[in-house]
N, C-alpha and C positions, 0 to 999 in steps of 0.2 A: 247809207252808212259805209264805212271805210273800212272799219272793222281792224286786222293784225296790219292794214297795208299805212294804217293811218296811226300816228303820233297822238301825247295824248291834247295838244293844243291843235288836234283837226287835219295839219297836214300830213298828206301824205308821203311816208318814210324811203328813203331813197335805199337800194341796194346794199349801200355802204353802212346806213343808220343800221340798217337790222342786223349786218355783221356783226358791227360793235356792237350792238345791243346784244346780239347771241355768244359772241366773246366774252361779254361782262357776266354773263348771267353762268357761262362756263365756270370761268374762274371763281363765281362765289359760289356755285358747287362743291366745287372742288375744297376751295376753303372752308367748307361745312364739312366736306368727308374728311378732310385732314384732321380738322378738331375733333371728328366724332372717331378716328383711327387712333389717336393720341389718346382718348376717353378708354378705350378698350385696352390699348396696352397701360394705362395705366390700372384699371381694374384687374385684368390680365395677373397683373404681378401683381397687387393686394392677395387676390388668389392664392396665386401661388406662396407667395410667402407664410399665410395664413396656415394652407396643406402643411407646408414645408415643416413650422410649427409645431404641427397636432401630431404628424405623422413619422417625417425624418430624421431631427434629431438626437442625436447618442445623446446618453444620462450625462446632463451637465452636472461639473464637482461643484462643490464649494467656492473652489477661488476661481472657479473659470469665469471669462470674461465671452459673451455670447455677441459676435460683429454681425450683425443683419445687413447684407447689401438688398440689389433689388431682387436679386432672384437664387442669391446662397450665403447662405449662414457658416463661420466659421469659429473655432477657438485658436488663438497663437500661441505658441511656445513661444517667450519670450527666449530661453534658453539657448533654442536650435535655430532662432530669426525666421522661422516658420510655420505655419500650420498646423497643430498635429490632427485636425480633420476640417476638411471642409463637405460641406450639406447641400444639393441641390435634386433639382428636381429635370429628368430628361422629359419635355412633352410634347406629345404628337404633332403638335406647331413646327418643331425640327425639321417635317419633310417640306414645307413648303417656306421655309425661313431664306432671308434672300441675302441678311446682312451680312457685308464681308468681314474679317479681320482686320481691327481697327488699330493692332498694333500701339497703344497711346497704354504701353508701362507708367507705370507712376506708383507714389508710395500709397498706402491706405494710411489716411489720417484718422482713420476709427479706432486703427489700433492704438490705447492708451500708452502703449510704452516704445512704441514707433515700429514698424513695420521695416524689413529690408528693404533697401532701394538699388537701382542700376548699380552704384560701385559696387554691391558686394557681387557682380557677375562677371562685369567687364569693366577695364580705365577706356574712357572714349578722352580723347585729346583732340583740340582745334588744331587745324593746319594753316597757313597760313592764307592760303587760297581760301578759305571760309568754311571750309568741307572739314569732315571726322576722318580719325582716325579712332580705333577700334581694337582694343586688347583684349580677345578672353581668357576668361580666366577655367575654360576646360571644360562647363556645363552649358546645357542650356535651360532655359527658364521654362521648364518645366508646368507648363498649370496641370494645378487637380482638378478643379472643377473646368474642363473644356470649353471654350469659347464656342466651339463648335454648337454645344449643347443649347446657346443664348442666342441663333442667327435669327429667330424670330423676336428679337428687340435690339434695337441701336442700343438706347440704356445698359439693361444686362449684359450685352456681350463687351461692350465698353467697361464695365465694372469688371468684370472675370479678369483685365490686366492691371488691375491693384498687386504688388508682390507679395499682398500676402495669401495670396494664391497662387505663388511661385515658388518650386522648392531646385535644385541643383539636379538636373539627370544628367546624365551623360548621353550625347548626340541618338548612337544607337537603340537606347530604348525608349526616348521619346520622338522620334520619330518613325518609329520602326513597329515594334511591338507591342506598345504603349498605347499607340496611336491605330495599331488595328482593334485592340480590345477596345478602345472609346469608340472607334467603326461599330464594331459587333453590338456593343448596346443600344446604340441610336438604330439602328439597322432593327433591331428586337420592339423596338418603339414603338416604329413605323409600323412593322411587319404587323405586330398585336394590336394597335391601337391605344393604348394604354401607357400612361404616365408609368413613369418608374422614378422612384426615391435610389437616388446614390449618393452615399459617403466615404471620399477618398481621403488619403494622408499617404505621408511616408511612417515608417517604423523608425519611432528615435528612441536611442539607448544614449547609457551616459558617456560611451565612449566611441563617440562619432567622430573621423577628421570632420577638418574644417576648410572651407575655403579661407585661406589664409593670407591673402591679399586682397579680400572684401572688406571694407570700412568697420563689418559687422560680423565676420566670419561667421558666416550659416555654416550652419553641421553637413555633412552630405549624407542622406543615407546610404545604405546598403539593401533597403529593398522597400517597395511599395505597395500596397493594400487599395483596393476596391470593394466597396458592398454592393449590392445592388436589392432593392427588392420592390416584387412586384406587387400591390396591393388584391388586384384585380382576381387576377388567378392565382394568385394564394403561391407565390414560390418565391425564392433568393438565391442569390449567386453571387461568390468573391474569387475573388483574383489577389494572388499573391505574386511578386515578379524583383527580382534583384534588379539593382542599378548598373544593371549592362547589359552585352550584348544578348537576345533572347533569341536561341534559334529552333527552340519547339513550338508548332502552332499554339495560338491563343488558349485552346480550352487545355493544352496541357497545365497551365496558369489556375485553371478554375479548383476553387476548395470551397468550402461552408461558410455564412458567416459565423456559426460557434466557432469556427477553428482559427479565425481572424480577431473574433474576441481575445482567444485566451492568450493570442500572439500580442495581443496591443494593449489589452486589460480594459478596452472600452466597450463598454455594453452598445449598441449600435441603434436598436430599433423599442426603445425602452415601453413604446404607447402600445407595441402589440399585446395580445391579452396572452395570457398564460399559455391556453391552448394553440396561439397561433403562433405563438413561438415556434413549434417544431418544425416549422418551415426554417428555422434558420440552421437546424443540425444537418439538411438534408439540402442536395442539390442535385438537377440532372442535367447536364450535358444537351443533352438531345431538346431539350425545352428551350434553352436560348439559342440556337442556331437556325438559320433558315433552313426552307425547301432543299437547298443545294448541296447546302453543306449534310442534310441526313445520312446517315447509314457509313461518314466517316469514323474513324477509330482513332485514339489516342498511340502514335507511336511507341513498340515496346519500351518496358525498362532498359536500358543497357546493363545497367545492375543484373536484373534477370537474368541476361543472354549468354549461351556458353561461349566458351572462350573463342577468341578470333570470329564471333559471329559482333554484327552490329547491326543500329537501329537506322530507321529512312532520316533519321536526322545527321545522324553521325555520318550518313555516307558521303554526303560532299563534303567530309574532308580526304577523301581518298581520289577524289577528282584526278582526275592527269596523272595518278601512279598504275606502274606496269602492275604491278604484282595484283592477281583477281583475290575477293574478298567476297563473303556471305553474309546477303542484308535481308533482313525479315520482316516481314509487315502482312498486313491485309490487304488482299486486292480491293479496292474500293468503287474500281471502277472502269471499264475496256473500253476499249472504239478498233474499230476495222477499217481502214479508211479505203478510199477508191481505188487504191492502188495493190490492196491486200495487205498492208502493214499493220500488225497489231501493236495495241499499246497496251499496257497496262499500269496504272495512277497505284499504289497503292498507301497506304493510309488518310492520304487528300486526293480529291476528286480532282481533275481539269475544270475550272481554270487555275486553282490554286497550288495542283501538286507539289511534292517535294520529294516525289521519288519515282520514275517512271522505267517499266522495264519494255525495250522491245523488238521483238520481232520481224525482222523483216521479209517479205513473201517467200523469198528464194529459198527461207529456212522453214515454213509452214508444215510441208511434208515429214519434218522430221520430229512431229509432232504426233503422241497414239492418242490425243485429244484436240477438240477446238479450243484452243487455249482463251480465246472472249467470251465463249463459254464455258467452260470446267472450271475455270481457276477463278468466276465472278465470286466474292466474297469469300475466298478461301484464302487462311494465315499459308503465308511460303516463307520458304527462305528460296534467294537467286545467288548466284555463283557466277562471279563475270568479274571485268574490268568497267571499273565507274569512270566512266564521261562526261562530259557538260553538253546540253543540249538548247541551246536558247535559254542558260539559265537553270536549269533543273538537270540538279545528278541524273546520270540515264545509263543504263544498263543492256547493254545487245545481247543478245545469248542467239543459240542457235541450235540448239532442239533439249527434249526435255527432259536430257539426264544436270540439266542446268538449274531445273526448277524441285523444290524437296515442299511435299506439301507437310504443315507441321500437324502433330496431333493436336 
């Protein structure tokens, strides 16, 4: 017998036959896993859509019209030529999701009374060389529901660029602050393991500008809403944020979703039962944040602060003036590094900071404390001339009739 070395008419298979033979038998592997991969994201998203259904949904009215794509459900304002909430689900698939940004805008033919398209953003014009040209018109296309959130399906994340999932931001808060609070959710995903139900929109009122050389003039808001909630562990969290520039960290953003309700007048998570409602009156801070971010603190009020005192946010606008100014926060966090230089982070930890005060060796002695120690977790106010240091307001002082610990 000839056995694997022999053909099935007897002879035996030369080096080459059983390549191809093992090539061929590759490829219809593969094309078996590929159909059985296709099988799974398509159930995948039955799934999901199904949750999305039972669980996500805000109280649909009367005349709303309810758009199921593959993997988020939305209602349009025809009015505002957008959204006023779209429905998806962030799931633990996110960490290992590979697809890119597929870029492929286009209108949603779902929406019955037409959806915004590219001119209400920008005029693009042919050149004569073949190429675009490119007029905006001042925003950028905004999605609610993050593409980010659909990298575990070509489908999904392709569908998130229908425009009726695009509302008008302005540069600085969707890619900016916008864009860390959709970090910080997915980032909570992961971290937990656990699906989360999110419904975003803008806030529209009846007296919105307009983009006014769009085919369609979409309304712009003035500020935009996030829900989020967790099934799992039983908690919610919303984000409130104007349409500019945001320069308080993210959870300064965070509020209830009751308090997002009575702002929008839409009920959010209507399937929960009575009693699991009161997760939506309440929210904590410290639950959606990672390991790193713990034990950071919300920069004071400036409202609160007495006069000529200011918060670690306000201080980089003092950057590069002579004149010294008093900023107040919590130390959040110290380092001593090899050389003897103290730092202190206060209200954001390293790597994040946004206010850092410090010391350098030659001034240590003029210290009646270890300043990496004494001052860990304690509210100060600093008294100094604000600098730029790789980017972050920085504050030198040099010993410590500089430092005022607060009651």
């Amino acid at each position: 017998m000839c056995g694997l070395l022999c053909s099935s008419s007897g002879f035996t298979q030369t080096p080459t036959d059983r390549l191809q033979a093992a090539t061929a038998e590759v490829d219809r592997v593969n094309r078996k896993l590929d159909s059985l991969m296709n099988q799974v994201e398509v159930l995948k998203l039955e799934k999901l859509r199904s949750d999305l259904q039972q669980w996500g949904l805000p109280q649909i009215g009367p005349n709303d019209q309810v758009v199921a794509h593959s993997a988020f459900s939305l209602v349009y304002d025809e009015t505002h030529e957008q959204a006023r909430w779209v429905a998806h689900v962030i799931l633990p698939d996110v960490a290992n999701g590979s697809e890119g940004r597929s870029n492929d805008f286009r209108e949603d033919e779902l929406i019955l009374t037409g959806s915004s398209v590219e001119a209400d953003f920008f005029l693009k014009t042919a050149k004569e060389d073949g190429t675009f040209s490119y007029d905006g018109f001042g925003f950028d296309r905004g999605h609610l529901a993050p593409s980010a959130d659909f990298r575990y399906s070509k489908k999904a994340l392709s569908e998130s660029f229908y425009y009726s999932n695009m509302s008008p931001q302005v540069a600085e808060l969707n890619r900016e602050r916008w864009a860390d609070m959709e970090d910080a959710l997915r980032s909570y995903v992961v971290r937990n393991n656990t699906p989360v139900y999110v419904v975003t929109g803008p806030i529209l009122k009846s007296d919105l500008k307009i983009i006014e050389r769009g085919v369609n003039q979409v309304s712009i808001p003035n500020e935009y809403f996030k829900v989020a909630l967790d099934m799992k562990n039983q908690r919610a969290i919303a984000f409130v944020m104007p349409n500019a520039s945001c320069h308080y960290p993210v959870m300064n953003y965070a509020c209830s979703v009751d308090s997002v309700e009575l702002i929008t007048g839409i009920d959010f998570f209507p399937a929960l039962a009575s009693n699991e409602k009161l997760i939506e009156s309440t929210f904590d801070r410290q639950k959606w944040v990672g390991e790193r971010e713990l034990g950071e603190v919300l920069p004071l009020k400036a409202e609160e602060l007495p006069r000529n005192t200011f918060n670690t946010v306000q201080a980089q606008y003092y950057v590069g003036k002579k004149d010294a100014i008093k900023v107040c926060g919590t130390v959040v966090s110290t380092k001593k590094s090899s050389k003897g230089n103290i730092f202190l982070n206060l209200d954001k930890k390293f790597p994040q900071q946004i206010f850092t005060v410090s010391i350098f060796s030659d001034y240590t002695a003029n210290f009646s404390y270890v300043p990496e120690v004494f001052l860990q977790g304690q509210a100060v106010c600093v008294t100094g001339v604000v600098t730029n240091f790789n980017g972050t307001p920085t504050m030198n002082i040099t010993n410590d009739k500089a430092i005022e610990i607060m009651e």
